[in-house]
C-alpha positions in Angstrom: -34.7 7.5 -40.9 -35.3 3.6 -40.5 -32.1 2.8 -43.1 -30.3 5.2 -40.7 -31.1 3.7 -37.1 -30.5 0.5 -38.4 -27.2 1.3 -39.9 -26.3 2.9 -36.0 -27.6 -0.3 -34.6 -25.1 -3.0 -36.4 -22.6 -0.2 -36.1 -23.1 -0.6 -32.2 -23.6 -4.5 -32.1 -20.3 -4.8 -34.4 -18.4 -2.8 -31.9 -19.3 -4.8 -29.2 -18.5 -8.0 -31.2 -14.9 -6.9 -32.1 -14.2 -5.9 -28.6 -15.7 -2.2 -27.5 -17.1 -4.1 -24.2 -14.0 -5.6 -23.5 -11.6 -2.6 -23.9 -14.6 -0.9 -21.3 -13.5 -3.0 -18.6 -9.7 -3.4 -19.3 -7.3 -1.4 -16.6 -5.3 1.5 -18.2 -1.8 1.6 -17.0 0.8 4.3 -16.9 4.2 5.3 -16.0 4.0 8.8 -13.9 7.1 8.9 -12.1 10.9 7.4 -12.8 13.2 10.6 -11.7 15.5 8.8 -9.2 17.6 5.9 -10.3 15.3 3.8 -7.9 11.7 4.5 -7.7 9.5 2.5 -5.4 7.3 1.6 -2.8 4.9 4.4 -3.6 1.3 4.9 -1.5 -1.7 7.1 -2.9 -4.8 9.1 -1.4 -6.9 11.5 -2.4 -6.8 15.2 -0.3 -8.6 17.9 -1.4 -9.3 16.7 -4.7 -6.0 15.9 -5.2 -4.3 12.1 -5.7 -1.1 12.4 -3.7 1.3 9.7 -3.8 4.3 9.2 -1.9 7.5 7.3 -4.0 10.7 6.2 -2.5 13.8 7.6 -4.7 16.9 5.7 -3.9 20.0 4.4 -5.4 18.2 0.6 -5.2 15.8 -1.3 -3.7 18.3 -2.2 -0.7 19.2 0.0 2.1 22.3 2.2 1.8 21.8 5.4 2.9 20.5 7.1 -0.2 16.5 6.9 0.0 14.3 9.5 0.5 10.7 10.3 -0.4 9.0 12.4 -2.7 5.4 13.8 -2.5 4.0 14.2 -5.6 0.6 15.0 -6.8 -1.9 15.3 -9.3 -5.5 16.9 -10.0 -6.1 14.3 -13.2 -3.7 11.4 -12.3 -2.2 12.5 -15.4 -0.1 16.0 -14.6 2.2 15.2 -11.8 4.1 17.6 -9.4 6.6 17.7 -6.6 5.4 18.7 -3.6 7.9 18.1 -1.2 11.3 16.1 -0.5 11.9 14.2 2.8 15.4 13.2 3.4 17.7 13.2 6.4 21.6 12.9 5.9 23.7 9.6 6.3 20.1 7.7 6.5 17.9 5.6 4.6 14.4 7.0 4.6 12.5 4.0 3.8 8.9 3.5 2.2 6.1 5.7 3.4 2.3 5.8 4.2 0.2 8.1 4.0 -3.3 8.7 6.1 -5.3 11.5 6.8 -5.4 12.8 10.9 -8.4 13.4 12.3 -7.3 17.4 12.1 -7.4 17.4 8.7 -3.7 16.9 7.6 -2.1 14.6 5.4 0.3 12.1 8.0 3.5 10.5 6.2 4.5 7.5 8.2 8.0 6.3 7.0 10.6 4.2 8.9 14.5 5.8 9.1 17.6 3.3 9.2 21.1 3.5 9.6 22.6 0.3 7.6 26.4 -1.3 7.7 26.1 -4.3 6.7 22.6 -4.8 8.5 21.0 -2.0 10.5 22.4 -0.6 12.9 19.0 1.4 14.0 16.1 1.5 12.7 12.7 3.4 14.0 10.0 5.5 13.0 9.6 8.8 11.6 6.3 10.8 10.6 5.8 14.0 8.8 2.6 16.1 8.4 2.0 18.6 5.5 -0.9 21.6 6.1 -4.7 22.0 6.5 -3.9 22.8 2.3 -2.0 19.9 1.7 1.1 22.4 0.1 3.6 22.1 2.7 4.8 19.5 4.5 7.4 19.5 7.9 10.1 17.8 8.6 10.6 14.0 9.7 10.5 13.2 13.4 10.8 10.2 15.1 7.7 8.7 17.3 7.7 7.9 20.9 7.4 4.2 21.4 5.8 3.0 25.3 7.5 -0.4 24.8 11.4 -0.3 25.0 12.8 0.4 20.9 14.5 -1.9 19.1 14.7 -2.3 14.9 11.1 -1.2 14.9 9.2 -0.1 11.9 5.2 0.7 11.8 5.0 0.2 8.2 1.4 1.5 7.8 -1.5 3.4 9.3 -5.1 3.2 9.5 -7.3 5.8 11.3 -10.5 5.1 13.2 -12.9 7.2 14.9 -10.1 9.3 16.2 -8.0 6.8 16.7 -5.1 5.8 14.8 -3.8 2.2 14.5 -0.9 0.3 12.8 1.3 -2.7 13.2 4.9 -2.3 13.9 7.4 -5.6 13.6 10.3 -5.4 15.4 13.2 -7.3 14.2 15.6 -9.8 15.7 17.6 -12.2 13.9 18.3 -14.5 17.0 14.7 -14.8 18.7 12.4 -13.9 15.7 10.6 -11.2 14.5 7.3 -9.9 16.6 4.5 -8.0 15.6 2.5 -5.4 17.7 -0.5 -3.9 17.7 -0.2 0.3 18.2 -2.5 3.2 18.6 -2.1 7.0 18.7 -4.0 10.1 19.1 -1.1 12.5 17.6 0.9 10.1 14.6 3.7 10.8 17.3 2.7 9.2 20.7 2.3 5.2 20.2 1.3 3.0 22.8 1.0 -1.0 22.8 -2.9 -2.8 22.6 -1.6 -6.3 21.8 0.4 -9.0 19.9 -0.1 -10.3 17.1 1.1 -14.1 17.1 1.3 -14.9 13.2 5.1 -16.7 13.9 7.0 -17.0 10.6 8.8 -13.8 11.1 6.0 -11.4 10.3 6.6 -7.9 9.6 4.6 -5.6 6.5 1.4 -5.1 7.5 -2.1 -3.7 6.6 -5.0 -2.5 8.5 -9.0 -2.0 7.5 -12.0 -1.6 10.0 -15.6 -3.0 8.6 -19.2 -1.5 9.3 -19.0 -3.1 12.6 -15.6 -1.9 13.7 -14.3 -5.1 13.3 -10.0 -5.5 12.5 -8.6 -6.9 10.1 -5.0 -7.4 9.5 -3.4 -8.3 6.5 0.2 -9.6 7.9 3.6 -10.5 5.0 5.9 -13.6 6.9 9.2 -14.1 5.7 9.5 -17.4 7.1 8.3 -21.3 7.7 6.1 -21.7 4.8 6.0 -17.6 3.9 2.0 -17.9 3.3 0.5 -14.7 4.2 -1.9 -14.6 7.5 -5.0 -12.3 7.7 -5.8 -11.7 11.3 -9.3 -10.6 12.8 -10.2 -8.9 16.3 -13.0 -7.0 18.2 -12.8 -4.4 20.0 -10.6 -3.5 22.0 -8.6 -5.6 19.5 -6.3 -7.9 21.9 -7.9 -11.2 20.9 -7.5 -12.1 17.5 -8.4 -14.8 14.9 -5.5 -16.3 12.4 -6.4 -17.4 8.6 -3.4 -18.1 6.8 -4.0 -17.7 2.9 -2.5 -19.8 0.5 0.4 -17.1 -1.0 3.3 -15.4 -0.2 2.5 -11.7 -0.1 4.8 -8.6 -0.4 4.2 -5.1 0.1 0.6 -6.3 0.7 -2.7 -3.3 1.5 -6.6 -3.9 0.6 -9.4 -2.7 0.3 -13.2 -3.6 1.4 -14.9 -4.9 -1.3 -18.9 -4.6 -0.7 -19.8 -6.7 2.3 -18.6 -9.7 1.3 -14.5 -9.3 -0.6 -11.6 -7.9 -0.3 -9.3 -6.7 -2.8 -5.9 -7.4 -2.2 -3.0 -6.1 -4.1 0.5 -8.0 -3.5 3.6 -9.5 -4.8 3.1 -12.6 -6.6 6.4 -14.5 -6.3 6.2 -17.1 -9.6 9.2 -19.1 -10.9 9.2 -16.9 -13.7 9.5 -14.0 -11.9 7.6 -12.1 -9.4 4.5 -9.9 -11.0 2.1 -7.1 -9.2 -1.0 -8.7 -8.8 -4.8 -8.0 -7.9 -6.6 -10.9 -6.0 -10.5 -10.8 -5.3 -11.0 -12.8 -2.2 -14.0 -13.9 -0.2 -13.5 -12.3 3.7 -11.5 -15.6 4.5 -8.9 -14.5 2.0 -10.1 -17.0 -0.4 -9.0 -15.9 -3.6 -12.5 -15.5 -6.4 -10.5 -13.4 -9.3 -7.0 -12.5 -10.2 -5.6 -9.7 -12.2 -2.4 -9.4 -13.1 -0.5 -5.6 -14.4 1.9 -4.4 -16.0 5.3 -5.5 -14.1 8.4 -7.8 -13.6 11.7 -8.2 -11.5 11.4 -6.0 -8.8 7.3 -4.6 -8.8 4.6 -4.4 -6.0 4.1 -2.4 -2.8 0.6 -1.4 -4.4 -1.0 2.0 -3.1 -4.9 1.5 -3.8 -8.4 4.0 -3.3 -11.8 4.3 -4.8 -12.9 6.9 -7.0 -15.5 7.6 -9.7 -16.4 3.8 -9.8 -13.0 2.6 -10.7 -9.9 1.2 -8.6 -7.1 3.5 -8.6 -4.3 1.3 -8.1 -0.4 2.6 -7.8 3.0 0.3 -7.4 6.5 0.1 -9.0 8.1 -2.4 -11.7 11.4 -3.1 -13.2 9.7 -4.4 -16.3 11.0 -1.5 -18.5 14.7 -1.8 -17.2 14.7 1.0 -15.2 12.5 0.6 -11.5 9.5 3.3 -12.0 5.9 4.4 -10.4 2.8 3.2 -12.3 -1.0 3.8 -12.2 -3.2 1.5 -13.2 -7.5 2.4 -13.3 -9.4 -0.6 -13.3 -13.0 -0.4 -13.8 -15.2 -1.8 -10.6 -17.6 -3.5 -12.8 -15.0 -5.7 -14.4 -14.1 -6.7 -10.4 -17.1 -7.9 -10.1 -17.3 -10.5 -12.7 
C-alpha cells in the first residue's frame, strides 16, 4: 500500500513538472463556423441553456450588398446549428448584437446599409426571436427622436428595464458624433447625451457596475486612434474621459471582480493585427495580456461567463479563409 501511494504521488508531482498545471490554465480554441465566404463579426450569450452566437456571412469584410447574419447555436459549444437567417435584398446587413429584453426574448441589434461607393444610407435594424429562443422575426428599422443620418447603434446593454447603447453617426465633412440612447421596446430610441471622445468615435461598448455606474468603452478612428473609456452617473449626461494607450477594434468587456476589466480588441501590431485579451485595472490600465489564435483580418470578440471560465468568440483570417472561433480560457489563469 505505501510502495503504491508513493508511486501515485511522484506520478502526480511529475505531471505537474512536465506541464499538467500549465495545460489547466491554457485557453482551448476552436473553429465552429466558416460556411459563407466571409465569416465575421460574431457576438455570443447564453439563453436558455443555450450559447447563441450571431456571425456575419458576407462576400468580405467590406460593404457590398451581400451580408447577412446567421444565428446559430449550441448546447456544448461544440454542436452547432442554424437557427435563423437575416437578410434583406440589395442591402448589407452588417454586424449584430445580441441582448436579452426585459420580456424574455433574445434582441438582435444590427445596422442595414445601402453602399455605392460609400453609403448611401445607413440605419438601424433589430430583430427579436421567441420566449423559446427558436424563432426569430424579421428585421425592422428603429425609430430615432433625433433627425437620421448614417447612424448605427452598434451594441446594447440592458439595465433595470432600461435599454442603453451608443450610436455614432457619420459625417465625413464635420466628424463623426457619438450619442448616448435608451429604449424601453429595442425599437423606440430616444437621446440622453453626447458623448465628446473627438477623434471620430464610432464602435462602442456598454457595462453598468454594482452602483449603476456607466462605463463606455469607445473605438476612434482618428487623431491619435487611442481608445477612450468614458464614465457617467446617473442619469448618465455628465461623463468622465480616460483615453487608454491602444488602438481598439471591435472592442466589448467584461467586469472583472470589483477592481478589472477584461477587454477583448483588435491589436493593430506592425506585423499584423491579432485578437487580443487585456486585463486592465478600472482606468483601463492594462495588468495582463493574452493573445489567440488569429491574423490578417480577426477581432470583434463576443465574451460571457460560464462555469468559471471566459467564453470568448471572434473571427480570424489566420487559416486563409475568414472563420468564427471559440476560445475557453480558464478564470483562474486571469487572475495571475
Amino acid at each position: 500500500m505505501m510502495n503504491h501511494l508513493f508511486l501515485t504521488l511522484i506520478l502526480i508531482a511529475f505531471s505537474i513538472e512536465t506541464g499538467f498545471a500549465q495545460d489547466a490554465d491554457t485557453p482551448k480554441t476552436t473553429k465552429i463556423w466558416d460556411q459563407a465566404p466571409h465569416n465575421a463579426f460574431p457576438d455570443m450569450i447564453r439563453f436558455r441553456g443555450m450559447f447563441y452566437v450571431a456571425v456575419r456571412e458576407g462576400n468580405n469584410h467590406m460593404p457590398d450588398n451581400s451580408g447577412r447574419v446567421r444565428i446559430i447555436r449550441s448546447r456544448d459549444g461544440e454542436e452547432w446549428e442554424n437557427v435563423a437567417l437575416l437578410e434583406k435584398e440589395g442591402v448589407d446587413v452588417r454586424e449584430a448584437r445580441l441582448s436579452i429584453t426585459p420580456e424574455g426574448k433574445i434582441m438582435v441589434l444590427t445596422a442595414v446599409g445601402i453602399y455605392d461607393q460609400g453609403y448611401q444610407e445607413l440605419y438601424p435594424m433589430v430583430a427579436f426571436s421567441d420566449g423559446q429562443g427558436g424563432n426569430f422575426s424579421t428585421l425592422q428599422r428603429t425609430e430615432l427622436n433625433i433627425e437620421p443620418g448614417l447612424d448605427w447603434i452598434w451594441s446594447l446593454t440592458w439595465h433595470k428595464g432600461i435599454g442603453y447603447g451608443v450610436m455614432y453617426t457619420i459625417n465625413e465633412e464635420e466628424g463623426w458624433e457619438t450619442h448616448l440612447l435608451r429604449t424601453r421596446d429595442g425599437i423606440k430610441f430616444e437621446k440622453v447625451s453626447g458623448i465628446d471622445t473627438g477623434g471620430n468615435p464610432n464602435e462602442s461598448t456598454l457595462r453598468f457596475d454594482e452602483n449603476d455606474r456607466l462605463y463606455v468603452l469607445v473605438r476612434r478612428e482618428s487623431a491619435d486612434q487611442m481608445g477612450v473609456l468614458a464614465k457617467s452617473e446617473y442619469p448618465y449626461t455628465d461623463w468622465s474621459y480616460t483615453k487608454l494607450t491602444v488602438r481598439l477594434g471591435g472592442p466589448n468587456f467584461l467586469f472583472f471582480g470589483r477592481n478589472n476589466l477584461l477587454i477583448g480588441t483588435r491589436d493593430y501590431r506592425e506585423t499584423g493585427a491579432k485578437t487580443v485579451l487585456h486585463r486592465t485595472d478600472l482606468k483601463g490600465n492594462i495588468e495582463k495580456t493574452i493573445e489567440f489564435p488569429s491574423g490578417g483580418d480577426t477581432s470583434y470578440p463576443g465574451m460571457l461567463y460560464h462555469k468559471n471560465k471566459l467564453w470568448l468568440v471572434y473571427y480570424s483570417s489566420h487559416e486563409e479563409k475568414t472563420s468564427i472561433y471559440l476560445s475557453k480560457i480558464p478564470l483562474p489563469s486571469l487572475r495571475k
